[in-house]
N, C-alpha and C positions, 0 to 999 in steps of 0.2 A: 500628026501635029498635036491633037492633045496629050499623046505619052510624053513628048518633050516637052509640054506645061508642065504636065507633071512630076517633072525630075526636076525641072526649072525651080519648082515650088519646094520642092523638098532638100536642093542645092541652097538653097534659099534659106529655107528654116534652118539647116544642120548650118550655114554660116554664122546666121544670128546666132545658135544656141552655143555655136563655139565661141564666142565672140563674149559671148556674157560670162562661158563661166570661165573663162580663160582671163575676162577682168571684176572679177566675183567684188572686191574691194569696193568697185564703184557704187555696186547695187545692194553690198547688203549692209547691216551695220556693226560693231563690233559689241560684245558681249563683256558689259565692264567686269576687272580680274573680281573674283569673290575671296573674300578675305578670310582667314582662317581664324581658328578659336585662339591662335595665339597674339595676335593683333589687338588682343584686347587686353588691356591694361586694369585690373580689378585690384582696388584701392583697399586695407583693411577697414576704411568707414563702410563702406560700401558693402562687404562681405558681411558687417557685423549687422546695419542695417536691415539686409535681406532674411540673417538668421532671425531677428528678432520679428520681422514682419511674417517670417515660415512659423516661428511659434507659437503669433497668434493668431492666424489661422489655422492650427490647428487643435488649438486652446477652444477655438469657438465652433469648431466641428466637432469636438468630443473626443479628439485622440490626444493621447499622449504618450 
């Protein structure tokens, strides 16, 4: 009697565990897309900005 609990039990578990990942959607959640280097849109204000702001920092560290 206890061997057939414990198949019972483990009928049991392998149902639940199919059960879940056979509807994996419910449980888990989606991983939003990540978006590539080319999705960004870099303006020539923007580029020039950055240069000028890369300048002086390194105007003010010593290199040039």
């Amino acid at each position: 009697m206890p061997i057939l609990l414990l198949f019972l039990l483990f009928g049991a578990c392998f149902l639940i565990y199919y059960y879940v990942i056979s509807n994996e959607d419910l449980y888990t959640r989606k991983k939003p897309d990540k978006k590539g280097p080319f999705d960004t849109i870099y303006l020539p204000e923007d580029l020039e900005r950055d240069r000028i702001k890369r300048m002086k920092d390194e105007a003010r560290r010593g290199r040039f």
